[in-house]
N, C-alpha and C positions, 0 to 999 in steps of 0.2 A: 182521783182518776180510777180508782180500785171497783166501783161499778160500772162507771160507763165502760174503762175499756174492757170490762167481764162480757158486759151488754156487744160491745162489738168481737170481741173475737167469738162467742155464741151465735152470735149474727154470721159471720166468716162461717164458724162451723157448719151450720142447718145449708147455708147457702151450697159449703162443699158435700156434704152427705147427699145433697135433691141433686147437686151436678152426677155423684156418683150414682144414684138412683137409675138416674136418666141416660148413663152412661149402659150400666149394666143394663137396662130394658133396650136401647138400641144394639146393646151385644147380643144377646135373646132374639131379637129380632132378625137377626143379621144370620145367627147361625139358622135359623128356622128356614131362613130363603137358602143357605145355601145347603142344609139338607136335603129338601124339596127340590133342590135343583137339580143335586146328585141322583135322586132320585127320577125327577125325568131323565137324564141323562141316560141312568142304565137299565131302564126300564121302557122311556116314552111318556108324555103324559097323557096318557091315557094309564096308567099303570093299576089304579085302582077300578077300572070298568072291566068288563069282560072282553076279551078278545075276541076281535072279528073271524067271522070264517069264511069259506069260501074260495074257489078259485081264483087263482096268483097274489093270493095275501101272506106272504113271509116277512120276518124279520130279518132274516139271512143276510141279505143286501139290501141296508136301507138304500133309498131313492138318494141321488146328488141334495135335494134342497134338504133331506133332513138330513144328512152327514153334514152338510152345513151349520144347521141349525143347533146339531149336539156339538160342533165343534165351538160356534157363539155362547153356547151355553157352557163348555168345560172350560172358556176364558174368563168368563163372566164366573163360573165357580170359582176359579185362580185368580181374581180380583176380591170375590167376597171374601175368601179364605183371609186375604192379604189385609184385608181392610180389619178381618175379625182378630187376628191375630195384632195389627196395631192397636187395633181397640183395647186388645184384652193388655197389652203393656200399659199403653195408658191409665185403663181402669189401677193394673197393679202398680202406679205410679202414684197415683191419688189416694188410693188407700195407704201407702207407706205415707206419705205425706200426711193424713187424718190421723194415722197414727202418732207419727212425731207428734201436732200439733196436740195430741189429746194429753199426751206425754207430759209436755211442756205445761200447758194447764194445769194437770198437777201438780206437777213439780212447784209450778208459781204461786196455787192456792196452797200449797202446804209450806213453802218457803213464805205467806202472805202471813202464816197465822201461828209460822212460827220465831225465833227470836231475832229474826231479820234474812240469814239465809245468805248464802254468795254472792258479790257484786259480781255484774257483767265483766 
């Protein structure tokens, strides 16, 4: 059984590293929006265009519908936060767990090849 179950717990491994890949690119992702988000929020999105001019254009007192709209947006950032911060346990759950598992590999291939090694 000394190759096949090599073949599958290598199989388990690749499987859990592309989970973790995949993990950490939707954490990248995740924070990128809720940067961006921050960013309209204390800026406007408009933040990188030039500012309008002209007669009764302040920022002073935004308008009702966009004090709204930044208030949808700084829940919607306290959601992404929340999401990125579970993300990122989990991420650091998985990785502690590849680590065991890589651990234990070891341990088995050098307990495999050497004079028998500890019973369970």
């Amino acid at each position: 059984m000394g190759s096949s179950g090599e073949r599958l717990d290598a199989l388990a491994l690749d499987h859990l590293e592309g989970t973790i890949r995949h993990v950490a690119e939707e954490l990248a992702g995740w924070r990128a929006r809720a940067l961006k988000s921050e960013a309209e929020a204390r800026h406007g999105p408009a933040a990188a265009a030039p500012a309008p001019t002209g007669p009764g254009l302040t920022l002073a007192r935004p308008d009702p519908e966009l004090r709204t709209r930044m208030a949808e947006m700084e829940a919607e950032n306290r959601a992404l936060r929340q999401r990125v911060e579970a993300t990122r346990a989990r991420l650091h759950d998985l990785l502690t767990r590849l680590s065991f598992l890589e651990e234990q590999g070891r341990e088995t291939a050098g307990g495999a090849t050497g004079t028998g090694g500890a019973a369970r």
